[in-house]
C-alpha positions in Angstrom: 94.0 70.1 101.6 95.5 66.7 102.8 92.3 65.9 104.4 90.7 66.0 101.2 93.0 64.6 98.8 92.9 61.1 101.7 89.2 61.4 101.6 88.8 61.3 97.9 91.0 58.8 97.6 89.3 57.1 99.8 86.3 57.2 98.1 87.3 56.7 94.5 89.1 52.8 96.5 85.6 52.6 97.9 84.3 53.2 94.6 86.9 50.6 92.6 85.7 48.2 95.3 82.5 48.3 96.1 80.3 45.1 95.8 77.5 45.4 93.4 74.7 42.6 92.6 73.5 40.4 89.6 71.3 42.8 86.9 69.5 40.8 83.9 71.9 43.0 81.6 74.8 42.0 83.6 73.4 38.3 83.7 74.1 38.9 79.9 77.4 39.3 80.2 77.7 35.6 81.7 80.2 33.3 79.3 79.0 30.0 78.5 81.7 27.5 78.7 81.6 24.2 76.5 84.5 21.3 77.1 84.9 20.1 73.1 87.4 17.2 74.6 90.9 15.9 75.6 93.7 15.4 72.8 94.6 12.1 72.1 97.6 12.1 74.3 95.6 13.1 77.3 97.8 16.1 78.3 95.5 19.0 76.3 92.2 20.3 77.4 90.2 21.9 74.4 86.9 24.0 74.8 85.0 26.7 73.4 83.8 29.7 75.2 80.6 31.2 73.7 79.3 35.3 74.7 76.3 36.9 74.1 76.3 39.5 71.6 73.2 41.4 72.2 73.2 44.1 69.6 73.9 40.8 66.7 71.0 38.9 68.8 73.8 36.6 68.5 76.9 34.5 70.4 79.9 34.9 69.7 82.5 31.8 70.3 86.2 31.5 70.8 88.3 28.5 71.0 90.7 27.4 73.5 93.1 25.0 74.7 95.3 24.2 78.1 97.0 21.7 79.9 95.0 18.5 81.2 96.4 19.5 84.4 95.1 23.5 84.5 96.8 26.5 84.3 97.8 28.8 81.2 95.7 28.8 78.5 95.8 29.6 74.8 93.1 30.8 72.4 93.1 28.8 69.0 91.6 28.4 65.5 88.1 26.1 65.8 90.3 23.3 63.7 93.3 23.1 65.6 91.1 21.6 68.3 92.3 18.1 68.0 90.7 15.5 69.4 89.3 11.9 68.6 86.8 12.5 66.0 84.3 9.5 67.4 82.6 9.3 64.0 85.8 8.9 62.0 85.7 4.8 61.2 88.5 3.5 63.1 90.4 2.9 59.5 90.4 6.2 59.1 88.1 5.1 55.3 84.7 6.6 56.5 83.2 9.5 58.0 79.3 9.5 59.4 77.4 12.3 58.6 73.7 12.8 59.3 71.9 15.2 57.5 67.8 15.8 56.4 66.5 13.7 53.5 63.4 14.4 51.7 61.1 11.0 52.2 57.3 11.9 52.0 55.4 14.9 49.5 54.0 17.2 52.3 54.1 20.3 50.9 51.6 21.3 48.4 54.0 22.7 45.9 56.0 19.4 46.1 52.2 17.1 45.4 50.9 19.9 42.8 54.3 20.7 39.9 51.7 23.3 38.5 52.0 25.4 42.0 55.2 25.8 42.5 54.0 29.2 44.8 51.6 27.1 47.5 52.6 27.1 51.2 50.2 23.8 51.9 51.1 21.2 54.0 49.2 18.1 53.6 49.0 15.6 56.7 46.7 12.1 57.0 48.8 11.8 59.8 49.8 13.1 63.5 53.9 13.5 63.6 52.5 16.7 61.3 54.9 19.1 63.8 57.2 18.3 66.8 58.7 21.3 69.2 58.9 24.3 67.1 59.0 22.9 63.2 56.3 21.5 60.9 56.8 18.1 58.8 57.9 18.9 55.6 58.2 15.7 54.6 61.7 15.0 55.5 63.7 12.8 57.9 67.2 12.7 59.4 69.4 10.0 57.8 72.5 8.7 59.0 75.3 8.4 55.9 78.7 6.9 56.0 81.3 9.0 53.8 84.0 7.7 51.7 86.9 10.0 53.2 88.6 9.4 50.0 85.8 10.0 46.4 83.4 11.7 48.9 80.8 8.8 48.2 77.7 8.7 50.7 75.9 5.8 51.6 72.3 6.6 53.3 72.0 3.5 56.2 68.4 3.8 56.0 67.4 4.9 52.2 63.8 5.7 51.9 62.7 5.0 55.4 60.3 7.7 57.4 62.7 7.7 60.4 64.6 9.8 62.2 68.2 9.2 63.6 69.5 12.0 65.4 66.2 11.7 67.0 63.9 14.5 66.9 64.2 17.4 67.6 67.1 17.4 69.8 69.8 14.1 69.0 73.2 15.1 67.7 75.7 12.3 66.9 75.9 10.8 70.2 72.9 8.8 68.3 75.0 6.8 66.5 78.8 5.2 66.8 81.0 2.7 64.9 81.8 -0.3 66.2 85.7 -0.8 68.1 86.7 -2.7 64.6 84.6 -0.6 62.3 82.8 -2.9 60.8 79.2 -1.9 61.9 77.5 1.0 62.7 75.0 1.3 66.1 72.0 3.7 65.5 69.3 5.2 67.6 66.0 5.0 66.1 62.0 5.1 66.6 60.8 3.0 63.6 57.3 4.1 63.8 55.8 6.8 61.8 53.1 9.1 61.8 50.5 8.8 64.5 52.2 5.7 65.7 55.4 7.6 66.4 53.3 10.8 68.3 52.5 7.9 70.9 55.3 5.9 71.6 58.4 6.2 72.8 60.2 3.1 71.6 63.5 3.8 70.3 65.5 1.3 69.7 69.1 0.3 69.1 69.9 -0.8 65.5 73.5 -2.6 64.0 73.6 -1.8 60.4 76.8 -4.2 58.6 78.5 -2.3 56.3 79.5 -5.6 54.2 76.4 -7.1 53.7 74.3 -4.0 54.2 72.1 -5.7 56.7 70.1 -4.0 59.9 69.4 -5.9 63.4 67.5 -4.5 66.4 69.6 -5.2 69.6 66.9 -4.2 72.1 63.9 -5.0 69.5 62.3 -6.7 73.5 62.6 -3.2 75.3 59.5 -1.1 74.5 60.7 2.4 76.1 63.5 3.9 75.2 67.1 3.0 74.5 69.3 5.4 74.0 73.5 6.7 74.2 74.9 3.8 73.1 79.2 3.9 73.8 81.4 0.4 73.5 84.6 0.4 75.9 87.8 -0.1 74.3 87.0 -3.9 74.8 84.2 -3.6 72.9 81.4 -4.5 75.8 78.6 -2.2 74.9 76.5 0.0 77.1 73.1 2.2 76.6 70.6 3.9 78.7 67.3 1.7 79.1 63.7 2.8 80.3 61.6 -0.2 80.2 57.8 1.5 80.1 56.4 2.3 76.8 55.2 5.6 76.5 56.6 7.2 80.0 59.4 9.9 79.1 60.3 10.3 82.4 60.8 6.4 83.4 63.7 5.5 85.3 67.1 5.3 83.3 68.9 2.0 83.8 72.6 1.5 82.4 72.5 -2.3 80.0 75.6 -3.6 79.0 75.7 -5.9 75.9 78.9 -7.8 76.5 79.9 -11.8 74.6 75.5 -11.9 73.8 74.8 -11.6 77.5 72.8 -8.1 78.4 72.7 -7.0 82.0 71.4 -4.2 83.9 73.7 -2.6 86.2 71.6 0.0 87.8 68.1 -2.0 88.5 68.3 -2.9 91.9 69.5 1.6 92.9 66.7 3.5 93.6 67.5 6.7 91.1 67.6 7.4 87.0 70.6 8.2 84.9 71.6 10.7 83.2 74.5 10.6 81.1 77.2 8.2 81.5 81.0 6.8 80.0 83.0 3.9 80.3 86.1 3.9 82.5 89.6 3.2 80.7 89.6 -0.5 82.8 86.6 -1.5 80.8 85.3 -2.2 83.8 84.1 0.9 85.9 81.1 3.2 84.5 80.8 6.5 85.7 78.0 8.5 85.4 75.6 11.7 86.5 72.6 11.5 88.2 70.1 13.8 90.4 70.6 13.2 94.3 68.9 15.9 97.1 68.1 18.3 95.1 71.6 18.2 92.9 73.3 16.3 90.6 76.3 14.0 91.0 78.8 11.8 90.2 78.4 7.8 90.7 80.5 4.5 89.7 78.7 1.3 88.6 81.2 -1.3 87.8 80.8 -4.3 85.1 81.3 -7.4 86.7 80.6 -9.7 83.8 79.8 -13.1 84.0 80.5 -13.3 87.6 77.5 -13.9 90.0 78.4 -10.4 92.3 75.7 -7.9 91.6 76.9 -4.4 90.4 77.6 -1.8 93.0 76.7 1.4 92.8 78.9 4.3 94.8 78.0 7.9 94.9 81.8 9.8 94.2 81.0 13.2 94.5 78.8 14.8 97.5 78.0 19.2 97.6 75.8 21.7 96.7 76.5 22.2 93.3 75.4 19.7 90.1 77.7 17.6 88.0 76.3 18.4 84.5 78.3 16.2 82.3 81.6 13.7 82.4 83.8 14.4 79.4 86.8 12.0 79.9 88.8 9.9 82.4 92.9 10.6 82.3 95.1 9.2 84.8 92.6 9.3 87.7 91.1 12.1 87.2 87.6 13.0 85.9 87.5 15.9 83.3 83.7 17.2 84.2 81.6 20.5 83.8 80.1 21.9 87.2 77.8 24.7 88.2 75.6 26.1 90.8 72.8 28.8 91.5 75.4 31.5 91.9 78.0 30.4 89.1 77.5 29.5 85.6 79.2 26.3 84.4 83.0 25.4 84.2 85.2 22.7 83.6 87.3 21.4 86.5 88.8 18.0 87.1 87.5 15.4 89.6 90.1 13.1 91.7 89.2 9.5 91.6 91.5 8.3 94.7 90.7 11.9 96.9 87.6 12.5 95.2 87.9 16.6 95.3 87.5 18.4 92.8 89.9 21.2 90.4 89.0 24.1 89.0 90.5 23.9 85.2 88.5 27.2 83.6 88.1 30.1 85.5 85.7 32.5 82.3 83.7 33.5 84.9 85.4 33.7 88.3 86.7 37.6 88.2 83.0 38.7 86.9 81.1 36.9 89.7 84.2 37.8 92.0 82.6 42.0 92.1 79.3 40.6 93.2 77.5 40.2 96.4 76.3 36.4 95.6 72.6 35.1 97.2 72.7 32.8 100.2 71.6 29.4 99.2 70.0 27.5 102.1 68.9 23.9 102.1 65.7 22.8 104.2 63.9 19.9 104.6 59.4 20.7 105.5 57.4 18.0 106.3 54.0 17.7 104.0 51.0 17.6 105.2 51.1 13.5 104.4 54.1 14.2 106.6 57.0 13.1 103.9 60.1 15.0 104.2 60.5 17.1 101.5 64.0 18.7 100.6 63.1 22.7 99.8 65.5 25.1 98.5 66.1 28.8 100.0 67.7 31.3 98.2 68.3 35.0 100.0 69.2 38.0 98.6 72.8 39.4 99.0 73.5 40.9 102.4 70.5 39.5 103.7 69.3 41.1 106.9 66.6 38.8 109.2 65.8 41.8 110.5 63.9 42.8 107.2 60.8 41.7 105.5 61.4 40.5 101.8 58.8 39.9 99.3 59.0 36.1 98.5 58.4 34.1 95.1 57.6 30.7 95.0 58.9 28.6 92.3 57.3 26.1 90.7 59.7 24.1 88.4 58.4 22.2 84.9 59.3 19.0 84.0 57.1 17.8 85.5 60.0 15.3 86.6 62.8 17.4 86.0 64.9 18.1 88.9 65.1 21.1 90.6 69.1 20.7 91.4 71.6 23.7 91.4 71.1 24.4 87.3 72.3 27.9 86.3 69.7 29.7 83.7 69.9 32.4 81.9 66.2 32.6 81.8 65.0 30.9 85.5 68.2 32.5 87.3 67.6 32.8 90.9 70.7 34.2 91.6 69.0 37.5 89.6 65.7 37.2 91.3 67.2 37.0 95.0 69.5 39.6 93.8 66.5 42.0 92.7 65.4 41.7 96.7 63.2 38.6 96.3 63.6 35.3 98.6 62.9 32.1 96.6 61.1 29.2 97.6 61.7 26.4 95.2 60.5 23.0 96.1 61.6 19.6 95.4 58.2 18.7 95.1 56.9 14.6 94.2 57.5 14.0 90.5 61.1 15.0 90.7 64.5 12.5 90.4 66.8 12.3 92.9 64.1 11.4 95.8 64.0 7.5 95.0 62.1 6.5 91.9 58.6 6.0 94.1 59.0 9.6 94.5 60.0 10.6 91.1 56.5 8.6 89.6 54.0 10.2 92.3 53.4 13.6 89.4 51.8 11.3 87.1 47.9 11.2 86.7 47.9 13.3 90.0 48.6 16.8 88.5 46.2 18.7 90.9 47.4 16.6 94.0 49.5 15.9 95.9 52.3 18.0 94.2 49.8 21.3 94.7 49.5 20.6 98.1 53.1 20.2 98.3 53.9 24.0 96.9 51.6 25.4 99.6 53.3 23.3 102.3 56.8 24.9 101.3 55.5 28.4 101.0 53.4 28.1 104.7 56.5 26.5 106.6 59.0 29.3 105.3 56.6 32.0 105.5 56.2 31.4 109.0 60.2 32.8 109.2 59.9 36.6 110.5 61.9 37.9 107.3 59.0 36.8 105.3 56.4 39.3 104.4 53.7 37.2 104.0 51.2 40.1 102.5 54.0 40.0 99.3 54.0 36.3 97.9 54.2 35.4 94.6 53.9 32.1 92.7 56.1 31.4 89.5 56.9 29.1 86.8 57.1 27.4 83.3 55.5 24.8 81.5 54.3 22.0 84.1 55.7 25.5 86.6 52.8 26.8 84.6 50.3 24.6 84.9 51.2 24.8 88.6 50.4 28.8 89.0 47.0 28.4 86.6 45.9 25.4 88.8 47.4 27.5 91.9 45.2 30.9 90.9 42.1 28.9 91.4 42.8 27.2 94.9 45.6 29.5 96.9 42.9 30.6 99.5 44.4 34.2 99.3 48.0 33.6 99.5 49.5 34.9 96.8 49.0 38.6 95.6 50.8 37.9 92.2 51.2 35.2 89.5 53.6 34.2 86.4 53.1 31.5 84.0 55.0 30.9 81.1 53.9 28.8 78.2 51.8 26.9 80.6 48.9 24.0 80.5 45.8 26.4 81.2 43.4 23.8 79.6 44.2 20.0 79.5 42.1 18.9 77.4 42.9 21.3 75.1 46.7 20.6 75.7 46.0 16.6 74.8 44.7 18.0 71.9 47.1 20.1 70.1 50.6 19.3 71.7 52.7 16.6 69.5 54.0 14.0 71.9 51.2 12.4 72.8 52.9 9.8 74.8 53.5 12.2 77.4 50.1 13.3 77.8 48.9 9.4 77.6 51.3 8.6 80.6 50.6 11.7 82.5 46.6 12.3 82.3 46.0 8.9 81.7 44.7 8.6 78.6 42.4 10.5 76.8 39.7 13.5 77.8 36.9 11.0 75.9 37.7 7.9 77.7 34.3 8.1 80.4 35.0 5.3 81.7 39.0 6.3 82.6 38.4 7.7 86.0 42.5 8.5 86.2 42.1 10.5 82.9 38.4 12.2 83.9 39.9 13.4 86.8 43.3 15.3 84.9 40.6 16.7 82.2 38.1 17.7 85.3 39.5 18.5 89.0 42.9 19.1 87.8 42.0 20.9 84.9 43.0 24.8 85.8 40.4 26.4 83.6 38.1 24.9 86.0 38.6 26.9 88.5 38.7 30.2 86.3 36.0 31.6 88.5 38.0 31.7 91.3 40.8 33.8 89.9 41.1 37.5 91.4 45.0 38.0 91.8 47.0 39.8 89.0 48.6 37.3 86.8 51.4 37.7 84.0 51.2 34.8 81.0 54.3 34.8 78.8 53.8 32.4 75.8 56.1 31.3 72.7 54.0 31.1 69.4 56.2 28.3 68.4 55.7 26.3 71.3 53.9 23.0 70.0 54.8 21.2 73.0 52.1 23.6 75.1 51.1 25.5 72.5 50.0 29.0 72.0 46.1 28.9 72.7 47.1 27.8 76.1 48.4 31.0 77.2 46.1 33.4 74.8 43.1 31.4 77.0 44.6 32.2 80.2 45.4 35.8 78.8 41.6 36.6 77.7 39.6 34.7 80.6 41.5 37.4 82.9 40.8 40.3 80.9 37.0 39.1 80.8 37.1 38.2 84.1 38.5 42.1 85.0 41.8 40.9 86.5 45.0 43.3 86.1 46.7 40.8 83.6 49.3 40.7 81.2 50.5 38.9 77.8 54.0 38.9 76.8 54.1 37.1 73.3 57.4 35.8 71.4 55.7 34.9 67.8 59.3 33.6 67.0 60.6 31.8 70.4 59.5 27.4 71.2 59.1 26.4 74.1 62.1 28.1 75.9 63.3 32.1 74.8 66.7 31.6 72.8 67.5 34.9 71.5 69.7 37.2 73.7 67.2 40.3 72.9 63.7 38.3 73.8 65.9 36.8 76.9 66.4 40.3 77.8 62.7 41.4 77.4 61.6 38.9 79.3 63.7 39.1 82.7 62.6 43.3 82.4 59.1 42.7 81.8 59.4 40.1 84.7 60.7 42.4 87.0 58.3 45.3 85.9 55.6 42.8 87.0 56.6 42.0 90.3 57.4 45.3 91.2 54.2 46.4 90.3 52.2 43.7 91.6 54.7 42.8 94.9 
């Protein structure tokens, strides 16, 4: 009897304690963590922790604060989150505001009183839709509010611009002044077609005395963007310099006594996000490096002849996401990796380690088996070194043969760095018995700029012939079963496996594309940016004499090679995707079927570009899965 009472306890500790690994439901249990900021005394940490709610289709958010330093924390009320309000005038007499403001008739019930019931949208123009949301004929204005009678003042009254920008600015598009007497905007003032093919933003100063506007960077023609003052008032902003290139490298400009100067142009990388160090002097910011993001100091030196030096702070496999605040040396910044979801921790500026502050997620993650994440550099067949990452399943045993995906991110010059997704997790897919491949193919930051502007015009180059360099060199590893490969990805990642389906010579016995380029000249001419296809294909699919542009709309065209396709292929599309939108996938979709290919569509008539809603996010990863075990 004793024997049996030890061995079922035994078992039932066994049970309490066993391991278990990453499922997409229990990836749904993942809380997202948000810093909101640091009280005005700099001892009080507030942030918000937001939780899927899957039968609402919803999140669910609580608020919470704790000491600057970490430990305890307490849950609170949304308002008693107190911290500087940043668009609070510094009198304390005005609020900004931005909101929608109705500046053109579009809509046929708007040009025609008499039918009040039409759903018409009239256009003579391009800027007719942008991401997921047509042109009604409105813009976003930025007001200031009297805090007092409630009066709003509309900086730009009338005008057919937007500031936020569209579609994704929030308020860091616009700032008062260190005295409050102006207001600094961000704004493309183009419209209509113009504004589909440019990317000149600019940075306004709108006087609230004599009402008056000036353009501060009216000589850059890319963009200018995040514009933050230091306490001193010096002011900064990000700067491409190339009209019409998105993905352009991000310099950091200060503005300081009528003098501008660019801190960042003689480093080899792009910026991401950036603020100003309490000396006024120091700016630290984020930026892609190897294959991750991290933390780097430029400082200011003024009017002095010393160039500005640059100094990576922060070195490990894991990405800086964003820097909220510096307080008495230390950093307050938000960090993840492929096996952890984001938290906040603190950063020391003199020991430069970093602090855990939140711990949301550590106990979930802390009853799974985690992935192996293994770095690797393959030489191309142009022999550059090219940084690959290696993700293996939990427990991994070399001993064993594992079906193997390769990745093929989008971008195409976003980096492929140690982001946590709900959606692309590869913590879930190594976890489901799948090694990754993911490459940090040319086109990406964080390689040196030269690297970074290789992708563009060259779709169907060098970048292809990258993907199949990292897929031969690790499947020449004995845990790799090389008669299960598959080839993954979204948006330029799906460009990649339609151009890949035509021209793998037999590698790959299975394919996913989601919301992918399938046809480019049929992408150039429905998406809405068309800057981005300009810079990136060269121009446009009628230009004969454009032999950069001939060859995107010809030899790196994927439909091209249609009649090459015989490997099962998956095609996931969004129906409001405008930025690759939805005949690109239902093309793919239909020239397998015809061509007698094992295929499949999965259609979201209600998701953009990405899959937002915790029930379609959750269709998707099980319909993935199906696929691959049915195909792999």
């Amino acid at each position: 009897m004793k024997k049996i009472t030890f061995l079922l306890a035994f078992l039932c500790a066994s049970f309490l304690y066993a391991q278990k690994t990453m499922t997409p439901e229990l990836l749904w249990q993942v809380k997202k963590v948000s810093p909101i900021g640091v009280s005005n005394d700099g001892k009080t940490l507030f942030y918000k922790v937001s939780s899927p709610n899957m039968e609402e289709n919803s999140f669910d958010s609580k608020y919470y604060k704790m000491p600057i330093s970490g430990g305890n924390y307490t849950e609170i009320a949304k308002d008693e989150a107190k911290v500087t309000d940043k668009n609070l005038s510094p009198d304390g007499h005005y609020l900004l505001i931005n909101k929608a403001v109705p500046v053109k008739k579009v809509l046929g019930k708007d040009i025609y009183n008499d039918l009040p019931k039409s759903d018409a949208y009239v256009y003579t123009t391009l800027d007719y839709r942008h991401w997921d949301t047509y042109n009604d004929g409105s813009y976003n204005h930025v007001f200031y509010k009297d805090v007092k009678t409630g009066a709003e003042t509309d900086i730009t009254p009338g005008q057919p611009y937007y500031t936020p920008q569209a579609p994704f600015g929030g308020d860091e598009d616009y700032i008062w002044d260190p005295k409050g007497e102006n207001i600094y905007y961000v704004s493309k003032k183009v419209a209509g077609t113009e504004y589909a093919v440019s990317t000149n933003t600019d940075i306004y100063k709108y006087n609230l005395v004599d009402k008056k506007t000036e353009n501060i960077t009216e000589e850059n023609k890319g963009y200018d963007t995040q514009p933050a003052f230091s306490k001193d008032g010096s002011l900064a902003w990000l700067q491409m310099t190339t009209e019409g290139y998105e993905a352009d490298k991000n310099d950091i400009i200060v503005l300081q006594n009528g003098i501008k100067q660019n801190l960042t142009n003689q480093w080899d990388g792009t910026v991401n996000g950036f603020i100003w160090g309490n000396n006024n002097k120091d700016i630290y910011f984020t930026a892609p490096v190897d294959g991750t993001k991290q933390i780097f100091k430029v400082d200011h030196p003024g009017k002095t002849r010393k160039m500005p030096v640059v100094e990576q702070l922060s070195q490990g496999q894991f990405d800086v996401t964003s820097i909220v605040s510096e307080n008495n040396g230390q950093l307050i910044v938000t960090r993840t990796d492929m096996n952890h979801a984001s938290e906040i921790f603190s950063f020391d500026l003199k020991s430069k380690t970093f602090k855990q502050l939140t711990q949301v997620n550590t106990e979930f993650y802390g009853q799974l088996d985690l992935p192996t994440v293994e770095k690797r550099m393959v030489t191309t067949k142009d022999n550059k070194q090219m940084l690959v990452w290696v993700i293996l399943p939990p427990n991994f045993d070399r001993n064993k043969k594992y079906p193997t995906l390769l990745y093929a991110q989008g971008g195409p010059q976003s980096p492929l760095s140690q982001f946590y997704s709900t959606r692309w997790n590869f913590q879930l897919m190594a976890s489901e018995g799948y090694i990754i491949v993911a490459p940090n193919r040319r086109g990406m930051p964080g390689h040196g700029v030269a690297w970074n502007a290789e992708i563009s015009g060259d779709w169907g180059g060098g970048a292809m012939q990258d993907y199949l360099d990292a897929i031969d060199a690790v499947s020449k590893e004995s845990y790799v079963d090389k008669d299960r490969l598959g080839a993954i990805g979204a948006s330029f990642g799906g460009y990649s496996v339609f151009w890949l389906a035509g021209n793998h010579e037999r590698r790959f016995k299975s394919f996913i594309a989601h919301d992918g380029v399938f046809d480019t000249r049929a992408m150039y001419g429905t998406t809405e940016e068309l800057f981005f296809v300009n810079h990136d294909m060269g121009g446009a699919y009628w230009e004969k004499d454009n032999a950069i542009a001939q060859k995107s709309f010809h030899e790196f065209n994927p439909i091209t090679y249609v009649d090459k396709w015989d490997t099962p292929i998956m095609i996931i599309q969004g129906g409001k995707d405008y930025r690759v939108p939805i005949e690109q996938g239902l093309g793919a979709f239909q020239a397998a079927q015809l061509k007698g290919i094992k295929s499949k569509l999965l259609y979201f008539p209600e998701e953009n570009h990405w899959v937002l809603q915790p029930q379609n996010a959750l269709v998707w990863q099980r319909e993935f899965f199906k696929w691959l075990k049915e195909t792999l």
